[in-house]
Backbone as a chain_set.jsonl record, in Angstrom:
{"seq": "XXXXXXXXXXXXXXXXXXXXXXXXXXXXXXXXXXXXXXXXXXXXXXXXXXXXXXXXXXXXXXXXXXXXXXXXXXXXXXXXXXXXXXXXXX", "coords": {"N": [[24.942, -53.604, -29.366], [26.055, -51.228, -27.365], [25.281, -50.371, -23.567], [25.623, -47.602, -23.153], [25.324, -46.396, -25.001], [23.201, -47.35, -26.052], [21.441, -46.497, -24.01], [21.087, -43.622, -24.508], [20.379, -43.563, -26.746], [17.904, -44.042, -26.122], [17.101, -41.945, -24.933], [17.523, -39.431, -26.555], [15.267, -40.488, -28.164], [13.244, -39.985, -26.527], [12.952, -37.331, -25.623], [12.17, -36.406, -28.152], [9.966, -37.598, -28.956], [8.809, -36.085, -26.836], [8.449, -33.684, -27.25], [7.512, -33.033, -29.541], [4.929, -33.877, -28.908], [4.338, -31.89, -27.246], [2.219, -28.886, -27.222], [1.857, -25.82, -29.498], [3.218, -22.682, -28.538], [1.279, -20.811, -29.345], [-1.456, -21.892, -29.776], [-2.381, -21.054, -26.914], [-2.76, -18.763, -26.917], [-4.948, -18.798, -28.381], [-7.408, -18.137, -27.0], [-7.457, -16.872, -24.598], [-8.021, -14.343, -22.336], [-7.0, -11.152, -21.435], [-7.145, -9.643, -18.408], [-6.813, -6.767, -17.031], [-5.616, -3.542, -15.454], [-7.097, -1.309, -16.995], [-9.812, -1.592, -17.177], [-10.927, -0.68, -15.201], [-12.403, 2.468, -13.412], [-11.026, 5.426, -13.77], [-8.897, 7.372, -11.492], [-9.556, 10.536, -10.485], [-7.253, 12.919, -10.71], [-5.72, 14.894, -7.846], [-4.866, 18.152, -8.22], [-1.402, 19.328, -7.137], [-0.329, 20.848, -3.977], [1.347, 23.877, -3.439], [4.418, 24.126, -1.143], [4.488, 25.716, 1.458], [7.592, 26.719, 2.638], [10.511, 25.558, 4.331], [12.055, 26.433, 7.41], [15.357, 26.57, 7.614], [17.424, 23.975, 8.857], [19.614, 23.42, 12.027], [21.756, 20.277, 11.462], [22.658, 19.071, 14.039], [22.045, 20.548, 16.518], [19.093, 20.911, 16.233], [17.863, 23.127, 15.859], [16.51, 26.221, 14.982], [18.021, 29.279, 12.835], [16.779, 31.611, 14.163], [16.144, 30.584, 16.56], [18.532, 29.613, 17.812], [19.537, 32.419, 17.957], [17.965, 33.087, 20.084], [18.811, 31.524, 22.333], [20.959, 31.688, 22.646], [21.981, 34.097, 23.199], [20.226, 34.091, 26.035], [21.976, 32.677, 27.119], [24.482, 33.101, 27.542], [24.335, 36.111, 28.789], [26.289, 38.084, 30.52], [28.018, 36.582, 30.653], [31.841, 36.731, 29.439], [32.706, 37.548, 26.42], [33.493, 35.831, 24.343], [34.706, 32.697, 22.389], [31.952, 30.491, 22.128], [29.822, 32.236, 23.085], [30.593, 34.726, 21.762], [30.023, 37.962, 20.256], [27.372, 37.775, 21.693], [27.298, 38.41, 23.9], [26.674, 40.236, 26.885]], "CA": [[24.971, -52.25, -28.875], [26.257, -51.44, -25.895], [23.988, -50.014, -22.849], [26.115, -46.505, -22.834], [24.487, -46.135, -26.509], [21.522, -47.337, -26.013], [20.59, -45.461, -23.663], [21.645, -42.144, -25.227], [19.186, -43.282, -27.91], [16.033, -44.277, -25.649], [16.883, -40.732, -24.196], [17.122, -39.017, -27.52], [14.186, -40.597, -28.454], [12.037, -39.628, -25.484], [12.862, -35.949, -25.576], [12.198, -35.93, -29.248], [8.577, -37.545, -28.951], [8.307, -35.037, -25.983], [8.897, -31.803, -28.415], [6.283, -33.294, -30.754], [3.779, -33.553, -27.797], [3.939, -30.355, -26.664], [0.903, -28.147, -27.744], [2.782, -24.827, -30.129], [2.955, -21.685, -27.847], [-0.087, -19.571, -29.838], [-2.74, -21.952, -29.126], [-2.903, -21.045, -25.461], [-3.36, -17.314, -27.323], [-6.75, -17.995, -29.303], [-9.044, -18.363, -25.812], [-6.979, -16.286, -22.969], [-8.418, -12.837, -22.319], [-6.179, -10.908, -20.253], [-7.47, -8.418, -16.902], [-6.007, -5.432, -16.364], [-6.701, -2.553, -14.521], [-7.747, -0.499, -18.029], [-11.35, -1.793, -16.896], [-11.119, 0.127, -13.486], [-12.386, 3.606, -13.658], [-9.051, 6.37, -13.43], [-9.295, 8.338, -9.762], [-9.526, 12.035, -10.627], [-5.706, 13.31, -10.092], [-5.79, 16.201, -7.147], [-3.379, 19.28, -8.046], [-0.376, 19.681, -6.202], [-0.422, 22.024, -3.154], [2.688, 23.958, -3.104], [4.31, 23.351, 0.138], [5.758, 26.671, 2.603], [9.837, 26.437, 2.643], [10.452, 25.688, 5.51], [13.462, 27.583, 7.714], [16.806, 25.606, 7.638], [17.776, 23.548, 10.802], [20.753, 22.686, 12.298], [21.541, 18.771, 11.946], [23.475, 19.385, 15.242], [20.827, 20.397, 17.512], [17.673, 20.825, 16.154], [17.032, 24.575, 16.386], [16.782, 27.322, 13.645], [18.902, 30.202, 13.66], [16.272, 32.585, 15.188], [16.247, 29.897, 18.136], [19.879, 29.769, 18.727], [19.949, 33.695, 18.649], [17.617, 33.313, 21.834], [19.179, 30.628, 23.531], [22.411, 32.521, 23.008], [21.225, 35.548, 23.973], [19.69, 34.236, 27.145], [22.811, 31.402, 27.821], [25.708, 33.864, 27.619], [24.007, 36.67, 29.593], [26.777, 38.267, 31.946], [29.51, 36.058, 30.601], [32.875, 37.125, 28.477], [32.629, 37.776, 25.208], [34.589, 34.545, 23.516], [34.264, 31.262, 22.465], [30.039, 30.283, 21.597], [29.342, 33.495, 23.273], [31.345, 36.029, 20.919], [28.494, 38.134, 19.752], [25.771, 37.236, 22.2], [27.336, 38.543, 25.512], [26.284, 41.542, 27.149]], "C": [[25.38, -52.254, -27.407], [25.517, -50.922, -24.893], [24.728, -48.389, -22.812], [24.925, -45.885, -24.408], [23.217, -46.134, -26.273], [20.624, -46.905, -24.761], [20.49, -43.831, -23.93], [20.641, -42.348, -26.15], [18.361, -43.351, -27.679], [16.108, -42.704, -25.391], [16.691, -39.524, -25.187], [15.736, -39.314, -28.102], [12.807, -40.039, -27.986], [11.648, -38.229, -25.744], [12.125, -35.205, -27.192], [10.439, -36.012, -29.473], [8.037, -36.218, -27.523], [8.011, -33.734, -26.55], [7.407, -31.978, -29.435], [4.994, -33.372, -29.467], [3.278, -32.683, -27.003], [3.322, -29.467, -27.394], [2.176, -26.647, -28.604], [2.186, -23.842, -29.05], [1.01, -21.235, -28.245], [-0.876, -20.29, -29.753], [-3.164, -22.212, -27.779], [-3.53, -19.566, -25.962], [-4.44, -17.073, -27.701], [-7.737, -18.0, -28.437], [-8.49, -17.389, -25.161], [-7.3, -14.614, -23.704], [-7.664, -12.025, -21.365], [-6.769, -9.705, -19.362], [-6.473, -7.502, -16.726], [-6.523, -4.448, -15.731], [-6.952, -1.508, -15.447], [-9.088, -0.482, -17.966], [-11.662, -0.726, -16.024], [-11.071, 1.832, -14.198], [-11.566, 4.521, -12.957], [-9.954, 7.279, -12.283], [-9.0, 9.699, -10.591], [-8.104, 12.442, -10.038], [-5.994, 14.862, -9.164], [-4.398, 17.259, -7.693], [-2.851, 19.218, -6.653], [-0.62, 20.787, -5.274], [0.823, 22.357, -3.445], [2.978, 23.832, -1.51], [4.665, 24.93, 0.701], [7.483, 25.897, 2.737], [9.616, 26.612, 4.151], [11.824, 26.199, 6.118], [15.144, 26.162, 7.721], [17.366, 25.476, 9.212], [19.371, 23.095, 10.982], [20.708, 21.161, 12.348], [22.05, 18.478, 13.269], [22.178, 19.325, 16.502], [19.365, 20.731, 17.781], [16.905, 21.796, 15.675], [17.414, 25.522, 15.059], [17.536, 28.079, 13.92], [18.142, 31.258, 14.668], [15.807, 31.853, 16.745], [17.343, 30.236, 18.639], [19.768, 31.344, 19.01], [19.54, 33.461, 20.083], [18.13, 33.057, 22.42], [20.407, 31.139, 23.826], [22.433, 33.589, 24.012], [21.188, 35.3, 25.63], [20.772, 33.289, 28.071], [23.895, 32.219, 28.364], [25.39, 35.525, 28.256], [24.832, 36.988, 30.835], [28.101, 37.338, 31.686], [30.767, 37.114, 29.503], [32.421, 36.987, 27.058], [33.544, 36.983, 23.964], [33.871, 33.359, 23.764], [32.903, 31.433, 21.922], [29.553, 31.385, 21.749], [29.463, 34.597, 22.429], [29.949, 36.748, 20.014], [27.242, 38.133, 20.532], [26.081, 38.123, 23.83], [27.171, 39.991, 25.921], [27.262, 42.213, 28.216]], "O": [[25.1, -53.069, -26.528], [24.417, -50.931, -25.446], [23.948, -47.771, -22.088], [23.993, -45.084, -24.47], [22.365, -45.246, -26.274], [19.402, -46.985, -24.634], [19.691, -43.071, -23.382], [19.953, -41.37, -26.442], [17.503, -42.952, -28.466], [15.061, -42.119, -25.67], [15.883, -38.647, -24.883], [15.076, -38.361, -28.516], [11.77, -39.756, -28.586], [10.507, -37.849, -26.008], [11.726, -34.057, -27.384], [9.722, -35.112, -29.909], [6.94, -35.659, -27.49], [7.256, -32.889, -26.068], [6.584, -31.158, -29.845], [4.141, -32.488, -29.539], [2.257, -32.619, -26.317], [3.942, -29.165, -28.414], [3.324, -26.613, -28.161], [1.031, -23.959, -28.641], [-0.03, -21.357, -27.597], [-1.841, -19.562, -29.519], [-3.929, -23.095, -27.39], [-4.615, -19.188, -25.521], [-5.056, -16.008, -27.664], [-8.897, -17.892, -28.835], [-9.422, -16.594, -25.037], [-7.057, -14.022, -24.756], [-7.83, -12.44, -20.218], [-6.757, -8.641, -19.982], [-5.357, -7.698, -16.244], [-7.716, -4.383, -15.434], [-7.092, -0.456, -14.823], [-9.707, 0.415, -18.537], [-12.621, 0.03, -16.18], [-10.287, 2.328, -15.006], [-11.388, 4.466, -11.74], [-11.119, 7.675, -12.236], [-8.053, 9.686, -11.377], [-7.906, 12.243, -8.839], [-6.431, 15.847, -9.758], [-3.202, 17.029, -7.513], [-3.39, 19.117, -5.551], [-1.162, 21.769, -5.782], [1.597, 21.443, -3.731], [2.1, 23.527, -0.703], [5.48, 25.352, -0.12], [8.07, 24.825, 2.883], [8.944, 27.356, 4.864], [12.733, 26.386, 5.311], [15.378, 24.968, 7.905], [17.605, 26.221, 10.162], [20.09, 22.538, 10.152], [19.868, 20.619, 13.066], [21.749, 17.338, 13.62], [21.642, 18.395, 17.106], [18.685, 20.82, 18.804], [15.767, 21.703, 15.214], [18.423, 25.464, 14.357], [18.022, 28.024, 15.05], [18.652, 31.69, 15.702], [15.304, 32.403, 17.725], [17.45, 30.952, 19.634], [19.883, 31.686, 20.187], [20.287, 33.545, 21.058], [18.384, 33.816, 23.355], [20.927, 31.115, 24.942], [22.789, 33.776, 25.175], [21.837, 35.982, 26.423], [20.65, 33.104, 29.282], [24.239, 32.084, 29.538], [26.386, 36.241, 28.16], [24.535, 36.54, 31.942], [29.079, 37.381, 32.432], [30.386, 38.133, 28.925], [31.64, 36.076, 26.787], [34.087, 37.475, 22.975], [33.036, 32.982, 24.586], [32.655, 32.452, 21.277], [28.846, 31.836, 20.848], [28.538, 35.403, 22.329], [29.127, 36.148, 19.321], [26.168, 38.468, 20.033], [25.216, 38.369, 24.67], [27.594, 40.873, 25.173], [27.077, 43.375, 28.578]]}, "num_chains": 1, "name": "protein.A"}
C-alpha cells in the first residue's frame, strides 16, 4: 500500500468510529428543561395617551408660521414692500 492510501483509510476510519461515538441528538432532549420568560409575571400594559399635533416647523429656521408672521412684522417695519418683506411692510 502506498502511504497516500493508507492514510486516506486511517482517516476514513477515524471519522467513521467518530460518528459512532457521538451520543444521537434527542438524548440531550430527555433531561434539559428550558427558562423562559413565560415564568415572569406580564407588566400590566398602560393605554396609549393620544399625543397634541403639534404646529408644523420650518426645517430652515426653526420657527412656526405664527412666529415668522411676528418676526416679519417687526423685521420689515418701515422698509419697501419686496423681496421677504412683500406682505409684512408697513
Amino acid at each position: 500500500m502506498t502511504t497516500r492510501h493508507l492514510s486516506s483509510t486511517f482517516v476514513s476510519v477515524a471519522l467513521g468510529l467518530g460518528l459512532l461515538a457521538a451520543p444521537p441528538a434527542n438524548w440531550a432532549t430527555d433531561n434539559f428543561t428550558a427558562v423562559t420568560g413565560a415564568d415572569k409575571p406580564a407588566k400590566a400594559k398602560k393605554p396609549k395617551q393620544a399625543k397634541a399635533p403639534k404646529p408644523p416647523v420650518s426645517p430652515n429656521t426653526g420657527e412656526n408660521k405664527a412666529e415668522r408672521d411676528k418676526r416679519l412684522l417687526r423685521e420689515c417695519r418701515g422698509k419697501t414692500n419686496a423681496g421677504a418683506c412683500e406682505g409684512y411692510a408697513s
